[in-house]
C-alpha positions in Angstrom: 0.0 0.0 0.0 1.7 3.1 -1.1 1.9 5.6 1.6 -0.7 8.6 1.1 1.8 11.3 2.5 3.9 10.7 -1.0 1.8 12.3 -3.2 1.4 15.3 -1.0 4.4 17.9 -1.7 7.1 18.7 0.5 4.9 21.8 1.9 2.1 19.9 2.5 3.6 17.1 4.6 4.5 19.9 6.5 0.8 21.3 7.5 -0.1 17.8 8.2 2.7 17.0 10.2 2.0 20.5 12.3 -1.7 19.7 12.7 -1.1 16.1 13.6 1.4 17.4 16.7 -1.7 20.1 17.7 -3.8 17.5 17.6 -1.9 15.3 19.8 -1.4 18.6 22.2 -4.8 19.4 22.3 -6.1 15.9 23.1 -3.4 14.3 25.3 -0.5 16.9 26.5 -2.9 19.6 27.5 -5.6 17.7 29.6 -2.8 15.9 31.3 -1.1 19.1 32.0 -4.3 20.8 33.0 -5.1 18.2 35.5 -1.5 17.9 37.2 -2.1 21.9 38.0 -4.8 20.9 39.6 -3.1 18.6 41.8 -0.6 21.1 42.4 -3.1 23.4 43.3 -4.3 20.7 45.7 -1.5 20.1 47.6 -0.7 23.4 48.3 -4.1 24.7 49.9 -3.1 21.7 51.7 0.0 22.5 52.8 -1.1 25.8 53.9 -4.5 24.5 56.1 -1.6 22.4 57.9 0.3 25.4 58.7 -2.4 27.3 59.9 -3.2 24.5 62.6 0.4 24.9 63.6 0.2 28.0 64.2 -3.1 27.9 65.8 -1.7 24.9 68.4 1.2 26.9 68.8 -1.4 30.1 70.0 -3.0 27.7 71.9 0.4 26.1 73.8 1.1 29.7 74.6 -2.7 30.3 76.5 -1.9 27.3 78.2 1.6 28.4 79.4 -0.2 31.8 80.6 -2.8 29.8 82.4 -0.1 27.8 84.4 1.4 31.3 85.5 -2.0 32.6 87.2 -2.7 29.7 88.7 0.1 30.3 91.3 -1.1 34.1 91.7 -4.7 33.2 91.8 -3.9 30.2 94.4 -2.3 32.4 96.8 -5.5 34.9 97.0 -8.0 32.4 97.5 -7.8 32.2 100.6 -8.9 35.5 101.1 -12.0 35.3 98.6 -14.8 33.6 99.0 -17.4 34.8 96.3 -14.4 32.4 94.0 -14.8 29.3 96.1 -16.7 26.1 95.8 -19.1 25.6 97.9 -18.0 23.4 101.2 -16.9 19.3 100.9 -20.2 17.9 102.2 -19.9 14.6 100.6 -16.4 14.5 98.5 -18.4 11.8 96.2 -21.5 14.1 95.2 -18.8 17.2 94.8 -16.9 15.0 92.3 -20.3 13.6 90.9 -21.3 17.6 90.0 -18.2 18.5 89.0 -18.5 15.6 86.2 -21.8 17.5 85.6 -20.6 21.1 85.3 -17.7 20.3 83.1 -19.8 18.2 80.5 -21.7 21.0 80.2 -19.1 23.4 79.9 -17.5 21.2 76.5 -20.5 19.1 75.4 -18.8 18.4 72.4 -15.6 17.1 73.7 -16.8 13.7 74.8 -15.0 14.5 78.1 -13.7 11.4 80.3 -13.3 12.7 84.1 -11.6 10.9 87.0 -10.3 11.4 90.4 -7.0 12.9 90.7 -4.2 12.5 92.7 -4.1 14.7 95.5 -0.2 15.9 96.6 1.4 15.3 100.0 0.0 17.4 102.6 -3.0 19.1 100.4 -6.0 20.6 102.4 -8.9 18.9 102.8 -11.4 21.5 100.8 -9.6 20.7 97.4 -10.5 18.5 95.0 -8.1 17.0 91.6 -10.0 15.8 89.0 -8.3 14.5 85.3 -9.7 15.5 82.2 -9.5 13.7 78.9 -11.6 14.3 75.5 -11.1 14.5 71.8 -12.9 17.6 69.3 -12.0 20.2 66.7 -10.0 23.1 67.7 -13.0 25.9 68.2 -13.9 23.6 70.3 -11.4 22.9 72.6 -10.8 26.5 73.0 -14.7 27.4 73.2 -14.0 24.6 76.3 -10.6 26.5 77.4 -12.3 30.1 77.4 -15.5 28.8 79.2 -13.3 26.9 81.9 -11.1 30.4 82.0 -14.4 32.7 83.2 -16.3 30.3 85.2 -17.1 31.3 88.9 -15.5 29.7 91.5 -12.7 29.4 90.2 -11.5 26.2 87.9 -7.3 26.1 88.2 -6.0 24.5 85.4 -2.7 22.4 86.9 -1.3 20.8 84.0 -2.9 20.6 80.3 -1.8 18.8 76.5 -2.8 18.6 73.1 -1.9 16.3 70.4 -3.4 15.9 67.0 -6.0 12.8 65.7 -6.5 12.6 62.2 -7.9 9.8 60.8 -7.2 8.9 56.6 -10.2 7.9 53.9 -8.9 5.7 51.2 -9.2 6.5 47.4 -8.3 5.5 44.3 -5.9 8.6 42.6 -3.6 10.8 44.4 -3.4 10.4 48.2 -5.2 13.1 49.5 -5.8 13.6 53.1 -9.4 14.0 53.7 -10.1 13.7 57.5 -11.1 16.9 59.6 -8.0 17.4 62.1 -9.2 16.7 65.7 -7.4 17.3 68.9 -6.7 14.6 71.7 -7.3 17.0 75.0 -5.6 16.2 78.6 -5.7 18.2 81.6 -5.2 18.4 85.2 -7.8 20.9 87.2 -8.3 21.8 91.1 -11.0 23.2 92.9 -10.5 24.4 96.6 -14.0 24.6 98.2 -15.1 26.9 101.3 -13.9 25.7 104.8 -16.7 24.1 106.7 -17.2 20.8 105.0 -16.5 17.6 105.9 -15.0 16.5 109.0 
């Protein structure tokens, strides 16, 4: 079979060689490179939602550190206020029972885990240590943090730790990571209650 090209002239073979290769761009090369942007594209709003949770742990590791450094002023005046006490230690059982209560509804969407805590060598009888753990988004945690901050009495926050939870969903393509971030939430708190209670 002769080839059709050889009757066309040496100008001709030309214009179909030059359509052919816009052809091939405009089919192949150009929707491949149009979809690679994309994925570029991808990866970068990526990159930069990550860095803006850094950076919004790292504000929230510094309200923590400022929290630690009241707690040793506020502790000192206690004492000496009342109106930012707990009520007295009737029963120390129901006082840990409400304080469960209170602090579920301060971060009802932390799924908050509270036990006793250990009480140090010597500590008065009208405190109570309770441990706090619970997973959620950031807003929420620091929704949590602020409410915890302003409540009356007084809630002193001892000792408190984040870490990040992010869970993967499989696809076919590009691994792409899909998962909202969520924050693991720890934390140490003391009430000191009115003198009076229980004997």
């Amino acid at each position: 079979m002769k080839n059709p090209l050889a009757k066309l002239s040496r100008r001709e073979r030309l214009y179909v060689l030059a359509g052919s290769g816009v052809l091939l761009f405009g089919l192949v090369l150009y929707p491949a490179g149009k979809k690679a942007a994309a994925f570029r594209e991808e990866q970068f709003e990526m990159l930069q939602d990550e860095a803006a949770l850094l950076e919004e742990l790292y504000l929230l590791e510094l309200d923590a550190w400022a929290i630690e450094e009241e707690h040793e002023q506020l502790k000192s005046a206690l004492s000496e206020a009342d109106d930012l006490l707990f009520p007295p230690i009737e029963n120390r059982i129901l006082t840990q029972t409400a304080m469960i209560k209170l602090l579920n509804e301060l971060g009802p969407d932390l799924e908050l885990e509270t036990t006793a805590g250990r009480s140090s060598v010597g500590a008065a009888a009208n405190q109570l240590n309770l441990e706090l753990k619970g997973e959620g988004r950031y807003p929420e945690i620091l929704k949590f943090i602020h409410r915890l901050e302003t409540y009356r009495p007084l809630i002193l926050v001892q000792d408190f730790s984040l870490s990040e939870r992010r869970t993967r969903r499989r696809r076919r393509g590009p691994s792409t990571d899909t998962a909202e971030p969520r924050l693991s939430l720890r934390m140490s708190i003391q009430i000191i209650c009115q003198a009076g209670g229980e004997k």
